[in-house]
C-alpha positions as CSV (number, residue, x, y, z in Angstrom):
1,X,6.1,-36.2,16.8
2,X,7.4,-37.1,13.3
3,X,9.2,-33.7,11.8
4,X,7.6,-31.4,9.7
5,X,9.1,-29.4,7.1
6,X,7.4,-26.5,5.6
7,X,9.1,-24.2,2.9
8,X,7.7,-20.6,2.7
9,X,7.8,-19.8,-0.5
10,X,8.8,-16.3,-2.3
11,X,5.7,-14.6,-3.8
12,X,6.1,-13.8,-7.7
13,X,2.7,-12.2,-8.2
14,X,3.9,-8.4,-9.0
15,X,2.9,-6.4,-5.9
16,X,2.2,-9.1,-3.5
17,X,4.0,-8.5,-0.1
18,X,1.9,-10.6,2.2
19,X,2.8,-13.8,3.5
20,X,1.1,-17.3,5.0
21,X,3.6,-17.6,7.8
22,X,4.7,-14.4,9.6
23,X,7.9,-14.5,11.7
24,X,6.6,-15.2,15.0
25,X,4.6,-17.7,13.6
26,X,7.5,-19.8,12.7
27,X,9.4,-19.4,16.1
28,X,6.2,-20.8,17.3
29,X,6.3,-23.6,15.2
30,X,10.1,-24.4,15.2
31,X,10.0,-23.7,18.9
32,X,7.2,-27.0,18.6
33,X,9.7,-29.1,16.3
34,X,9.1,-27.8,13.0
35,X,11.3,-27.2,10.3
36,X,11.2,-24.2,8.7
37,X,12.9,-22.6,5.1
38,X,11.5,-19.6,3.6
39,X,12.4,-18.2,0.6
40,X,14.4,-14.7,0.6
41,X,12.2,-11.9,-0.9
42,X,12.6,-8.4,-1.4
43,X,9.2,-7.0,-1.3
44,X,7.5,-9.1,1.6
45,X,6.0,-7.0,4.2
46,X,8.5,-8.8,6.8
47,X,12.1,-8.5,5.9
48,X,14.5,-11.3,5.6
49,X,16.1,-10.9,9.2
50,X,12.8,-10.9,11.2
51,X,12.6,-14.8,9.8
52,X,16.5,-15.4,10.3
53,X,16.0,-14.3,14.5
54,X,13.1,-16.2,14.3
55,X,15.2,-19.1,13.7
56,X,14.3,-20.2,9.8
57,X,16.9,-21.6,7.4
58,X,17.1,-18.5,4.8
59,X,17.5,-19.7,1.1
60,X,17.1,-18.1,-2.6
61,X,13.8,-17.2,-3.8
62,X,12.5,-19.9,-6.2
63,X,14.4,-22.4,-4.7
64,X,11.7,-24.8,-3.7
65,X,11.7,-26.5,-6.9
66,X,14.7,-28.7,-5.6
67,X,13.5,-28.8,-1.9
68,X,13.4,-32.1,-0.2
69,X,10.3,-34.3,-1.5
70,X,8.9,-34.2,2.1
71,X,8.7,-30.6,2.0
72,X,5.6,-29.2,2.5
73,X,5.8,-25.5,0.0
74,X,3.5,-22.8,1.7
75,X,2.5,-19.7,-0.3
76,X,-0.4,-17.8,-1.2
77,X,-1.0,-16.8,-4.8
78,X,-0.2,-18.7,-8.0
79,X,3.0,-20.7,-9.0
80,X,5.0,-19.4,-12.1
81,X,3.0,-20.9,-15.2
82,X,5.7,-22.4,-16.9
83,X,4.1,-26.1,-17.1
84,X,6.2,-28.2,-15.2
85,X,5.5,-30.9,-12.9
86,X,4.7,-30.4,-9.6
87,X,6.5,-33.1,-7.0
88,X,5.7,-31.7,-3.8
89,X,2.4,-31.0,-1.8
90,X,1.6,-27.3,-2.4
91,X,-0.1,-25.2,0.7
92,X,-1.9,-22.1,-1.2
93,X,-5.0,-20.5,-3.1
94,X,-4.7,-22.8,-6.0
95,X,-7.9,-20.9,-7.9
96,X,-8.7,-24.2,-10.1
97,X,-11.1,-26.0,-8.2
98,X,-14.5,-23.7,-10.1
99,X,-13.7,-24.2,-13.2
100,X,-11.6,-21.5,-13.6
101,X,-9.6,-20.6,-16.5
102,X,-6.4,-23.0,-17.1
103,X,-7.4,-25.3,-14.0
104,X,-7.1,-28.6,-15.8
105,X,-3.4,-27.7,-16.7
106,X,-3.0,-26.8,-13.2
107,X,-4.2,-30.0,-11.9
108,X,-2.3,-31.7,-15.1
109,X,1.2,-30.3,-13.6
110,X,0.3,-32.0,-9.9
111,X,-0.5,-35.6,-12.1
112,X,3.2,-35.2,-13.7
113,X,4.7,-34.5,-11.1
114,X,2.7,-36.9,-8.5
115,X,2.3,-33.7,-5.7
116,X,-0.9,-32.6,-4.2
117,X,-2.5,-29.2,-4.0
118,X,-4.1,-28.6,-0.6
119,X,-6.0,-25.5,-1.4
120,X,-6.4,-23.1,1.5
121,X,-9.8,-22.1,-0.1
122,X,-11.6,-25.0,0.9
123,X,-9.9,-25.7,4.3
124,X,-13.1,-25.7,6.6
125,X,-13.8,-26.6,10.0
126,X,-16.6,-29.4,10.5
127,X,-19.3,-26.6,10.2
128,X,-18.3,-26.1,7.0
129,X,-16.6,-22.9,7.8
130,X,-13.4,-21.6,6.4
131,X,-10.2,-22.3,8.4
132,X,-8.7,-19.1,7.0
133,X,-9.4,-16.3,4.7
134,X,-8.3,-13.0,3.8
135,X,-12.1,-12.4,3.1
136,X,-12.5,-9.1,5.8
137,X,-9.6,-8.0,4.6
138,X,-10.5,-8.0,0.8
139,X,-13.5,-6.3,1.3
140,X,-12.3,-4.0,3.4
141,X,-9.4,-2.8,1.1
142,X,-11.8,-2.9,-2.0
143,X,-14.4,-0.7,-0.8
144,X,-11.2,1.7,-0.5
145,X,-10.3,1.1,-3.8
146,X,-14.2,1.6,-5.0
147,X,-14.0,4.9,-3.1
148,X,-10.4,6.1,-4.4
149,X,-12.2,5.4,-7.9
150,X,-15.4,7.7,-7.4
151,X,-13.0,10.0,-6.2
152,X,-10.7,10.4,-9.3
153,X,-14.0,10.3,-11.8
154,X,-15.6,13.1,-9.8
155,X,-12.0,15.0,-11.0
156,X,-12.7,13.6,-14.4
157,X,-9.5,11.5,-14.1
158,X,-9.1,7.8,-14.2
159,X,-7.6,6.1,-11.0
160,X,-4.0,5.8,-11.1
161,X,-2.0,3.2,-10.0
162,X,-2.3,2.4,-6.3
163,X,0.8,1.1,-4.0
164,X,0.4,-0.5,-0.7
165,X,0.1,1.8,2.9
166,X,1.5,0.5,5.9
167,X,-0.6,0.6,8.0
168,X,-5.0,0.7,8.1
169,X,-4.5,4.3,9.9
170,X,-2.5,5.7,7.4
171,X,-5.7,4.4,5.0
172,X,-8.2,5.8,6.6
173,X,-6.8,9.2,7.0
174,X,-6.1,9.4,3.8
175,X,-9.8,8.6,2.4
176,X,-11.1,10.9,5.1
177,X,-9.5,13.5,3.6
178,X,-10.2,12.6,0.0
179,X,-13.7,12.3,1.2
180,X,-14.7,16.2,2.4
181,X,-13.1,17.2,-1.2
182,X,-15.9,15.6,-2.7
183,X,-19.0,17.3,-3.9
184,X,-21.4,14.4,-4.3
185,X,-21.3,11.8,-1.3
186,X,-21.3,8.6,-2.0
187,X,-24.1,6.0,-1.7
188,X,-22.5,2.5,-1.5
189,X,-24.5,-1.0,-1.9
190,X,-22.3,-3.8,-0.4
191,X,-23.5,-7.5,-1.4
192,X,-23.0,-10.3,1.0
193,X,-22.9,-7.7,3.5
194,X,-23.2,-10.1,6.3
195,X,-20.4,-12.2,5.4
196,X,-16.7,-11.8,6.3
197,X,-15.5,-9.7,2.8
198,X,-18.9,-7.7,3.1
199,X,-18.3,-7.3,7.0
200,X,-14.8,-5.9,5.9
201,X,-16.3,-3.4,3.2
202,X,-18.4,-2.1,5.5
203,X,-16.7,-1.5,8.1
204,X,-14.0,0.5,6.0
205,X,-17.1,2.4,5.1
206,X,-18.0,3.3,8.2
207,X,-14.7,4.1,9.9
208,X,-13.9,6.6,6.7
209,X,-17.4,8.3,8.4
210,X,-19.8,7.0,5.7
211,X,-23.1,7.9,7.3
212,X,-25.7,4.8,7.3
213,X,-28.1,6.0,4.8
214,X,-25.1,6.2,2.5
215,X,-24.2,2.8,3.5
216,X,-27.0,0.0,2.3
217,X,-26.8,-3.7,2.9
218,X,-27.8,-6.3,1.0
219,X,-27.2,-10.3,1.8
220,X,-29.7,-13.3,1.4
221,X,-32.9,-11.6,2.2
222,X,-32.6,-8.7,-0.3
223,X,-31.3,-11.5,-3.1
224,X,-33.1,-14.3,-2.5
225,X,-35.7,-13.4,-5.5
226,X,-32.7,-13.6,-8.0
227,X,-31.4,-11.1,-10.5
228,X,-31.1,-9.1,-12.3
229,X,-31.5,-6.2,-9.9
230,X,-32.3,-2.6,-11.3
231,X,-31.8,-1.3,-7.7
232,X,-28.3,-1.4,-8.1
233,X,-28.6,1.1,-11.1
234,X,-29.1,4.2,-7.9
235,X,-26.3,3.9,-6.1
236,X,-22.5,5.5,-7.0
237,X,-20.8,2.0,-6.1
238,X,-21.9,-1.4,-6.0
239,X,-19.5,-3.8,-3.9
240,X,-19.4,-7.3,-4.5
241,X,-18.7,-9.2,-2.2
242,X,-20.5,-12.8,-2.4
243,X,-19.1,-16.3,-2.3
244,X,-20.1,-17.9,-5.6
245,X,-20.4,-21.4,-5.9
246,X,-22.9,-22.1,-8.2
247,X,-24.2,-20.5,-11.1
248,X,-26.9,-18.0,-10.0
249,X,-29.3,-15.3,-12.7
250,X,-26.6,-11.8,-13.2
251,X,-26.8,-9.0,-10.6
252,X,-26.8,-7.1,-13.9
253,X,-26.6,-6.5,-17.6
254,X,-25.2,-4.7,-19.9
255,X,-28.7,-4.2,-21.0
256,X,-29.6,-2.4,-17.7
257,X,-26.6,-0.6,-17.6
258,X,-27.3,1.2,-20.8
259,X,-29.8,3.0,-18.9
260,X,-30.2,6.9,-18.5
261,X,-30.7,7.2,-15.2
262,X,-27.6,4.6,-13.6
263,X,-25.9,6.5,-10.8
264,X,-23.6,3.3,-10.6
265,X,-20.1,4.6,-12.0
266,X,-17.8,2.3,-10.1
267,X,-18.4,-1.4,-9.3
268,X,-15.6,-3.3,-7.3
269,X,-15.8,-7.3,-7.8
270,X,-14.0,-8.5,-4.6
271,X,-15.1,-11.6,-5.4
272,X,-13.1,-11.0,-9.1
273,X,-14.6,-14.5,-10.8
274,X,-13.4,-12.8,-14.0
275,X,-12.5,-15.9,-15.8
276,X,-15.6,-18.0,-14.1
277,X,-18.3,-19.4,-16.7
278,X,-20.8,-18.8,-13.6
279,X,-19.6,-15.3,-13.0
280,X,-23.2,-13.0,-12.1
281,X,-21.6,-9.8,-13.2
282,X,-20.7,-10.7,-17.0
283,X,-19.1,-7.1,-17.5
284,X,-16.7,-7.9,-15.2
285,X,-14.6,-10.2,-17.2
286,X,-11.3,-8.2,-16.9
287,X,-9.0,-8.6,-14.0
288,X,-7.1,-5.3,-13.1
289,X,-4.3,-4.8,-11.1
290,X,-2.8,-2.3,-8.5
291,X,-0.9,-1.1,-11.2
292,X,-3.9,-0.6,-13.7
293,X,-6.8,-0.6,-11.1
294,X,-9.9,-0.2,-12.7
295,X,-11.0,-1.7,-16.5
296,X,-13.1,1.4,-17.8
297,X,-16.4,-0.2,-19.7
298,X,-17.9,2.1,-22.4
299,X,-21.4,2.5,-22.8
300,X,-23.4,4.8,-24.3
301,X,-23.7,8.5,-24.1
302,X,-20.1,8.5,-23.0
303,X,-21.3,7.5,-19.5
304,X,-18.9,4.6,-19.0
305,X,-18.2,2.7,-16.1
306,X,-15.1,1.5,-13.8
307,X,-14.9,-1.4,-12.7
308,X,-12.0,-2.8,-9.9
309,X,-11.2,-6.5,-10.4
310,X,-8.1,-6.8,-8.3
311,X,-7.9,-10.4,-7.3
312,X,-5.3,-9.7,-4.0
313,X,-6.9,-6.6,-2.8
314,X,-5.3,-7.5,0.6
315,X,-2.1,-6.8,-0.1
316,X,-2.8,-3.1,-0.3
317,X,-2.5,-3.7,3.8
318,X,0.3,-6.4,3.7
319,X,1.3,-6.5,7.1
320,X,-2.2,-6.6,8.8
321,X,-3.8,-8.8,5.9
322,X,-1.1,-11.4,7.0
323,X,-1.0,-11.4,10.4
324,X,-5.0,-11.8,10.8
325,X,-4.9,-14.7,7.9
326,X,-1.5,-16.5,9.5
327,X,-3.5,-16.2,13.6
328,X,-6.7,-18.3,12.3
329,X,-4.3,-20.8,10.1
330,X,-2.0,-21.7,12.5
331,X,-3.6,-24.3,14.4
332,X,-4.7,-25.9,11.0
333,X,-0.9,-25.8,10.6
334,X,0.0,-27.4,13.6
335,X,-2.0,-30.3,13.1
336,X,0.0,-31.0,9.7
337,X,2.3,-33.8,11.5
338,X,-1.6,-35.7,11.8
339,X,-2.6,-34.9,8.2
340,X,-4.0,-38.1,7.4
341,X,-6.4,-38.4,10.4
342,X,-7.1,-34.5,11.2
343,X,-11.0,-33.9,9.5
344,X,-9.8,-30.7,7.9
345,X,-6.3,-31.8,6.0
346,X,-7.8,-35.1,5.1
347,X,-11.0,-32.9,3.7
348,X,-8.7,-30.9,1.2
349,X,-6.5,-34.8,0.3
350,X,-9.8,-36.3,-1.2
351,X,-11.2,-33.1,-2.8
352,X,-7.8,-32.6,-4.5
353,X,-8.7,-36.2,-5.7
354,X,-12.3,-35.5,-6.6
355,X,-10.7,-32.3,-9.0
356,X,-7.7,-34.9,-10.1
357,X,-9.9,-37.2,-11.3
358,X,-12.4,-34.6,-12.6
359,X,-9.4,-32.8,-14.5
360,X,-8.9,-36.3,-16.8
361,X,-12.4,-36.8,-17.9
């Protein structure tokens, strides 16, 4: 078997501690003839030394701009926008392939530089599937987040800034509690509730003891008639949780939300297409941020409306986000050294091509 280097990449988005490859994943893979460098980085929920005993070659954060040219560079969120060209092929959630904001200079940097994105979005088995996908865990952590919001409006108080917990039982304790302070109990409508974000949502719901009337699930059946949907307007939260890949009538308007009777005070858009033309929640064209969680939309009457657009909810459980998301990638991962003929890799090669090409029109 030819040699495979990959090159773990440090994480620059602030407050992202998870990681692709977890320590005992690369013991596993050097122990199977790999190569593997990762990047030193402060903040990753694995320290430095787990990946030293596990055998990797430890170098400087942001290093893998001079890595060897036959380095594959594995990450997660977004490179550093600073425009240059990109050389080697890139293992992460690229974001540019829907027309997102600034995906043609994204896709211009990989021309330049002659690399190739291989965008862990759209790495599917034959069945169309995804490969991998921090999809439960998103959900999960941002109906948490919609919760911690209610919470700090039913004080009067915007939510402040949120920091990561270490574990999901620290989490759930902690939003118990917060829960029998209340005085109104939550009704929660989850969207795409069958899928793995709105499986994840749901069950956070239900193991922070949510009864099921306060829990309502909608997926294709309830949606299929199209938006707008003034349902919506009766519960406290609305969680988003769909896949969107084509543009589809709004879930709501600004029009409907001007109404007297909306209970909805908090929406969380796991999905967080802020900067997506085909976005079905139009007011939710602000990304927020653990440090700034919710973007506070004022309407009339004073009766305003959070909204959490947090586009790496995950991280908020680092260690367990990563270790579920590196388990279903890692046979994908192991079939780099046959790239060219595996179905999955050579998937992602031609629809970075389709995007290349699409990019220069």
């Amino acid at each position: 078997m030819t040699s495979v280097h990959l090159w773990l990449r440090e994480e620059t988005k602030q407050h992202e501690r998870r990681t692709a490859l977890t320590p005992v994943a690369c013991s596993e893979l050097i122990s199977k003839g790999f190569t593997v460098t990762v990047e030193k980085m402060k903040d990753r929920c694995f320290a430095d030394d787990e990946y030293e005993k596990s055998g990797c070659t430890m170098v400087e954060g942001g290093s893998w701009t001079t890595a060897p040219s036959d380095a594959y560079i594995v990450g997660l969120k977004e490179l550093p926008e600073d425009g240059s060209p990109l050389k080697h092929r890139h293992i992460y959630f690229g974001h540019c392939y829907k027309d997102q904001g600034g995906w043609k200079e994204l896709l211009g940097r990989f021309s330049a530089g002659g690399g190739t994105l291989l965008d862990l979005e759209f790495l599917t088995h034959d069945n169309g599937r995804r490969v991998a996908a921090f999809g439960f865990m998103a959900g999960f952590c941002g109906a948490a987040v919609g919760l911690m919001a209610y919470d700090a409006r039913s004080k009067g108080e915007e939510l402040s800034p949120v920091t990561f917990r270490p574990h999901e039982e620290v989490l759930i304790d902690e939003i118990k509690d917060m829960l029998k302070k209340i005085q109104k109990p939550p009704r929660v409508l989850v969207m795409g509730a069958m899928g793995r974000c709105g499986t994840g949502a749901v069950s956070l719901l239900e193991k922070a003891g949510l009864s099921s009337e306060q829990i309502v699930k909608w997926d294709m059946a309830e949606t299929k008639k199209g938006g707008p949907f003034p349902e919506l307007l009766e519960f406290d939260i609305f969680v988003n949780c769909i896949y969107l890949m084509k543009k589809i009538p709004p879930f709501l308007t600004n029009e409907l939300l001007e109404q007297e009777s909306r209970e909805l005070s908090v929406i969380v858009d796991v999905s967080c297409d802020t900067t997506n033309p085909n976005n079905p929640l139009p007011m939710c064209n602000v990304a927020t941020t653990f440090d700034k969680p919710i973007h506070r939309l004022a309407l009339k009457d004073e009766k305003n409306l959070d909204i959490v657009a947090i586009d790496h909810l995950p991280t908020l459980l680092p260690r367990e986000s990563s270790e579920h998301f590196c388990r279903d990638l890692m046979p994908s991962i192991l079939q780099i050294p046959n790239l060219e003929s595996d179905a999955s890799w050579k998937r992602l090669t031609d629809l970075f091509q389709e995007k290349l090409d699409a990019s220069q029109k």
